[in-house]
C-alpha positions as CSV (number, residue, x, y, z in Angstrom):
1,X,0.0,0.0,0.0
2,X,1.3,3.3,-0.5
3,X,2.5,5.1,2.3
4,X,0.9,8.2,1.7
5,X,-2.7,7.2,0.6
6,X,-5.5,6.5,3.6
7,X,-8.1,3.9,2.5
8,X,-11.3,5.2,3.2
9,X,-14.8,2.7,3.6
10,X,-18.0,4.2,3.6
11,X,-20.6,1.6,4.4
12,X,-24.0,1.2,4.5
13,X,-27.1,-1.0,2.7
14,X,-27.5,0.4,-0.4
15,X,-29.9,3.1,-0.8
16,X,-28.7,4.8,2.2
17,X,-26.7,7.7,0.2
18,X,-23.3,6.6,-0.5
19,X,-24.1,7.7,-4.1
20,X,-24.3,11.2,-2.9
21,X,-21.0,10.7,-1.1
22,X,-19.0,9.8,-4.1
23,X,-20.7,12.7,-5.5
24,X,-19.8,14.9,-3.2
25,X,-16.5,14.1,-2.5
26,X,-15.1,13.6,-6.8
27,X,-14.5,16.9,-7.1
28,X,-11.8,17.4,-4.3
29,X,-8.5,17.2,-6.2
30,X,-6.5,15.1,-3.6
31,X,-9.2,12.6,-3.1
32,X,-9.8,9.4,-5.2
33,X,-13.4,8.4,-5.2
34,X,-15.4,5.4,-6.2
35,X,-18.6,3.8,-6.0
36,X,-18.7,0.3,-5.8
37,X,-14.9,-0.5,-6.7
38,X,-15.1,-3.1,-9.3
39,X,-18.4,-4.8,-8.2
40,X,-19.1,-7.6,-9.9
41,X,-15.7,-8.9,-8.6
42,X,-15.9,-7.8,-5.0
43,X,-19.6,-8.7,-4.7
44,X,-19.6,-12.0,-5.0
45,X,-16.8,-12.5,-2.5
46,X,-18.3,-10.8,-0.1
47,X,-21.5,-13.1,-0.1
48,X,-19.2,-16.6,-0.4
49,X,-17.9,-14.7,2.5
50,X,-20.6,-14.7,4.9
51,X,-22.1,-17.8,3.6
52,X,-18.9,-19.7,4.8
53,X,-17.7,-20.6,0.8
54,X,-14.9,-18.4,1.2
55,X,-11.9,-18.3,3.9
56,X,-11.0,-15.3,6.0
57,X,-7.3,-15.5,3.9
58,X,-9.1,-15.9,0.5
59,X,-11.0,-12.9,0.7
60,X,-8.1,-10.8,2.0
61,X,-6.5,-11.9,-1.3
62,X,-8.9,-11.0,-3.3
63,X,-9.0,-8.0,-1.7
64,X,-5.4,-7.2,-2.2
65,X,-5.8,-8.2,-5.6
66,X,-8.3,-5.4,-5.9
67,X,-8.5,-2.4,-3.6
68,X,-5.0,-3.6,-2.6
69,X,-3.5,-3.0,-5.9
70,X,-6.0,0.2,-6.8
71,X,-4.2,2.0,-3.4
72,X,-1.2,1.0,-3.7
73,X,-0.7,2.8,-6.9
74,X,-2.8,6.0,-6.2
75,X,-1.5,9.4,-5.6
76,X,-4.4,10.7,-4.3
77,X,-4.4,11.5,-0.2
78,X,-7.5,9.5,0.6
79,X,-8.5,6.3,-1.8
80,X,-12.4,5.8,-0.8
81,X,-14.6,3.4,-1.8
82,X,-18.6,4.1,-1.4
83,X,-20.1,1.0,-1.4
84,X,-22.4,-1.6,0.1
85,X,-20.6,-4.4,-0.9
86,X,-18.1,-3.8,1.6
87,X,-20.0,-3.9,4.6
88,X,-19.8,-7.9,4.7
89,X,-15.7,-7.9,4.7
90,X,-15.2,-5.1,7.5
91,X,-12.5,-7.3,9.1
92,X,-10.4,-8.5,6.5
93,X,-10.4,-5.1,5.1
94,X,-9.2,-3.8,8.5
95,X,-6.1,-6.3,8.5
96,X,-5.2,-5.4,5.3
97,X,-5.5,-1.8,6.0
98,X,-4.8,-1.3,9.4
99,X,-4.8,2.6,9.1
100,X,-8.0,3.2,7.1
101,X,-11.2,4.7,8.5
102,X,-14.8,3.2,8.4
103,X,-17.7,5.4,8.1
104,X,-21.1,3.3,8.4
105,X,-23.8,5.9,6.8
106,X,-27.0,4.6,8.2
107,X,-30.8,5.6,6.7
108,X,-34.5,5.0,8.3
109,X,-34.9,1.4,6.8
110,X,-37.9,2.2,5.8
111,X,-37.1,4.6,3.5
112,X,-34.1,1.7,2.3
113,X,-36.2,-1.4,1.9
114,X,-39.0,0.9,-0.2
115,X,-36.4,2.1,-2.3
116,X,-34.7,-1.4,-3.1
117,X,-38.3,-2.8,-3.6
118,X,-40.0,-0.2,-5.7
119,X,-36.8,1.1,-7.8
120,X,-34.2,-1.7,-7.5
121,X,-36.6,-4.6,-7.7
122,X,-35.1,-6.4,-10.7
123,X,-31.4,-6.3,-9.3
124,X,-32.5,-7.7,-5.6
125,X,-33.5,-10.5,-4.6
126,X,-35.8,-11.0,-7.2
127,X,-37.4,-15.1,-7.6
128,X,-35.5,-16.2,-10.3
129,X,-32.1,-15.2,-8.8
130,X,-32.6,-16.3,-5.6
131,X,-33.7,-19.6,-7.0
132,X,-30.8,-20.1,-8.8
133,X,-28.7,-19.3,-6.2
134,X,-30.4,-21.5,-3.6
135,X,-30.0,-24.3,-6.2
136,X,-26.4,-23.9,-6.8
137,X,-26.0,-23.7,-3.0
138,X,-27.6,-27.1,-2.8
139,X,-25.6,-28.5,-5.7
140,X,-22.3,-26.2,-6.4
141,X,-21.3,-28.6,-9.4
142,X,-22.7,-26.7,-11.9
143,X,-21.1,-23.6,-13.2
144,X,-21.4,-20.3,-10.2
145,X,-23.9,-18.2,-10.7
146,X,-22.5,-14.7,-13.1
147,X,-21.2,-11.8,-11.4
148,X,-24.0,-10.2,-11.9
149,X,-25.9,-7.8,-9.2
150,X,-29.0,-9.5,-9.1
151,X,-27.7,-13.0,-7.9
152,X,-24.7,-12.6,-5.8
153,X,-27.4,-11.4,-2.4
154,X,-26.9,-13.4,1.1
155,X,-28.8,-16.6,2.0
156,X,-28.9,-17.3,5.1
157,X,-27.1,-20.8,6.2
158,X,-27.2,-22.9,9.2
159,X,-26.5,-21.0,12.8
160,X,-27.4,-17.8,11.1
161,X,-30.2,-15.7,12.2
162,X,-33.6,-16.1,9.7
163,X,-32.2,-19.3,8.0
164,X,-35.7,-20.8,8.9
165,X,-37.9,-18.1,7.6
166,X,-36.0,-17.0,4.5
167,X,-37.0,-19.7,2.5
168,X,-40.8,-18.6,2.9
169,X,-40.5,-15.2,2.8
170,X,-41.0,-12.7,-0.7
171,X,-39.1,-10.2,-2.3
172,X,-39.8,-7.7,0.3
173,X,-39.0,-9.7,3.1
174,X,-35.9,-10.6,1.4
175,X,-34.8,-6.9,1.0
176,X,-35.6,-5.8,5.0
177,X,-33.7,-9.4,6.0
178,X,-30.8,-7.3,4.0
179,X,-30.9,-4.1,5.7
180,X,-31.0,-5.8,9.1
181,X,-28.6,-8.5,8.7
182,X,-26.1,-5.9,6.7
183,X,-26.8,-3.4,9.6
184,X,-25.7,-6.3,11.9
185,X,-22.7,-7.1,10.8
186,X,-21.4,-3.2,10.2
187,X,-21.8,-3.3,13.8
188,X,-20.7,-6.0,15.3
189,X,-17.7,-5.5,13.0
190,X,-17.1,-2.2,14.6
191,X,-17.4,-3.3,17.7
192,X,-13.7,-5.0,16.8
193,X,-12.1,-2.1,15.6
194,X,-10.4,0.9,17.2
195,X,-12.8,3.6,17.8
196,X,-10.9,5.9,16.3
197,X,-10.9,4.5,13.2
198,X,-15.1,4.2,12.8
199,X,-17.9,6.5,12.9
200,X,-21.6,6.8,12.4
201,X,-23.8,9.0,10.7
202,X,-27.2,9.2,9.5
203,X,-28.1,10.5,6.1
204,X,-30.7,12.6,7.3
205,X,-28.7,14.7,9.9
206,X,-25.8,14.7,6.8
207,X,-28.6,16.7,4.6
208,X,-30.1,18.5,7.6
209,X,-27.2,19.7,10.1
210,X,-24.1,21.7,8.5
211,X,-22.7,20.9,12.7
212,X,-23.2,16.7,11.3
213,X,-21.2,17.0,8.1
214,X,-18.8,18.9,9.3
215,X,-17.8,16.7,12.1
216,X,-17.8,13.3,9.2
217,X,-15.5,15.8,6.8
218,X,-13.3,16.6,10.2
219,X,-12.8,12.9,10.7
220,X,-11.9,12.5,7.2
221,X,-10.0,15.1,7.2
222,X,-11.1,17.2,4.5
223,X,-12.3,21.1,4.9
224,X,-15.7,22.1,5.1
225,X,-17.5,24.4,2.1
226,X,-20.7,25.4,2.1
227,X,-20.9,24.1,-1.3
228,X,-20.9,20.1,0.0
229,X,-24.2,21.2,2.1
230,X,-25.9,22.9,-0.9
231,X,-25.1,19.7,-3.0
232,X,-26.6,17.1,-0.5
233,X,-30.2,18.9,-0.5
234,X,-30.1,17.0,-4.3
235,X,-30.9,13.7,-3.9
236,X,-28.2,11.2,-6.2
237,X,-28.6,7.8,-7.3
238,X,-32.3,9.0,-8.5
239,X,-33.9,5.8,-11.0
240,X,-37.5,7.1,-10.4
241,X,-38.4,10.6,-8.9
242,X,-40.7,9.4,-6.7
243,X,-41.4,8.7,-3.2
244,X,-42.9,5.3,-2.4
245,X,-44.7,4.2,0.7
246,X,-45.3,1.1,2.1
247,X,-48.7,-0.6,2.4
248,X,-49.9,-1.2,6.0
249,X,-48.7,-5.3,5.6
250,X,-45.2,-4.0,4.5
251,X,-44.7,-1.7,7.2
252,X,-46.2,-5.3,9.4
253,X,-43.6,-7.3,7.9
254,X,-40.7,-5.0,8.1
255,X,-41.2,-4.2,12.1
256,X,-41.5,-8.2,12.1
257,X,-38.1,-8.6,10.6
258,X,-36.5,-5.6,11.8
259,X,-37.0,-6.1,15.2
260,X,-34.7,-3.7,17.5
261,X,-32.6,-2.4,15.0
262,X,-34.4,0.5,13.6
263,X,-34.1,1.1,18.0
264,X,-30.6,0.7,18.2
265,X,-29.7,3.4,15.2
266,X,-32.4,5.5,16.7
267,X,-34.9,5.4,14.4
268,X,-38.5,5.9,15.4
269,X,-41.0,3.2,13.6
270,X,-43.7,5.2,15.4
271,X,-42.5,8.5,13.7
272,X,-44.0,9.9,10.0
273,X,-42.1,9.1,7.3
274,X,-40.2,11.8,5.6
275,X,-40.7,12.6,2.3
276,X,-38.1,13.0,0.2
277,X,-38.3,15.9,-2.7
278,X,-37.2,15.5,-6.0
């Protein structure tokens, strides 16, 4: 690695504003920005990963063939890397780079799981893919599943938490298994790492408190402008302009799967959902 680049990770679920992020943050000369460093090869290995098809080692070495060799030859200040895919390999990452910062940007997962299902719904944990995934699970002999977005999305295996339900649940139960088994693992990852080298935010106090992105920026250590604020009243990563609510049995199945984590990151299921304008 290059001794004068800091990895950066920001984290999250998808949907949760890391696009706005990577937005934010390309134009600053002496940063290097990406959104979902090469995906289709570090997606896959992440799921393998927590399905227990992949070693601790052979995901570090894939990683070193990857975001190893993309920071090792940068000569940007800070590499980042905005992306969901990530949030499964907190640990190896950290042994690889043992002075890089983790940033876990959190959203009400309400306003995540209606954005996967209503805008994202081919790409996700759609019935086909997950059918062919749960086959090739059952029988790996045939050729792995492609690289490919849509079928490279967690199913849960023996010890882990819904591996009973998830066979019986749809789409949408699917997607809010995602956001709280992802939000999960961000945090019990953390929970490992020096303190000083992680941090928390919501997206919502990020677009709503110049005080909240100013303290992220300080622990990246990049200078505030007024600008950054002005930019993240846009929403990014826009498919449809729209803002989708859940029926009454969505909102029912999401508290059922959720449980206390929408507590713990101090969201309120009994509070109106914002609306987000386009």
């Amino acid at each position: 690695m290059s001794q004068n680049t800091t990895p950066v990770f920001i984290l999250g679920s998808g949907r949760c504003g890391t696009r706005a992020l990577f937005k934010l943050f390309s134009g600053i000369p002496e940063i290097e920005v990406h959104h979902e460093y090469c995906c289709t090869h570090i997606q896959p290995a992440a799921v393998e990963y927590f399905m227990g098809l992949m070693t601790r080692l052979e995901v570090r070495e894939k990683i070193r063939e990857l975001h190893g060799a993309a920071i090792y030859y940068s000569p940007a200040k800070s590499w980042i890397d905005c992306s969901n895919k990530l949030s499964w390999i907190i640990r190896p990452l950290y042994e690889l780079f043992p002075d890089a910062k983790f940033v876990h940007l959190t959203r009400d997962g309400r306003k995540v799981v209606s954005s996967f299902y209503h805008k994202l719904s081919p790409e996700i944990y759609d019935d086909t893919s997950v059918q062919v995934m749960t086959e090739w699970l059952k029988n790996p002999n045939p050729p792995k599943p492609p690289p490919e977005k849509k079928y490279w999305w967690n199913i849960p295996q023996p010890g882990q938490p819904f591996y009973e339900e998830f066979p019986a649940f749809n789409q949408f139960q699917r997607i809010c298994y995602h956001w709280r088994e992802v939000t999960r693992i961000i945090g019990e990852s953390f929970s490992v790492l020096p303190p000083m080298k992680t941090m928390r935010v919501k997206i919502e106090d990020l677009t709503s408190s110049r005080a909240a992105l100013k303290t992220l920026l300080d622990f990246l250590s990049i200078d505030y402008q007024e600008h950054f604020y002005e930019a993240l009243q846009r929403p990014e990563g826009v498919f449809f302009p729209m803002d989708f609510k859940l029926t009454p049995e969505q909102l029912e199945q999401f508290k059922a799967i959720t449980g206390d984590t929408m507590q713990r990151l101090g969201y309120d299921l009994k509070s109106e959902l914002y609306e987000v304008k386009y």
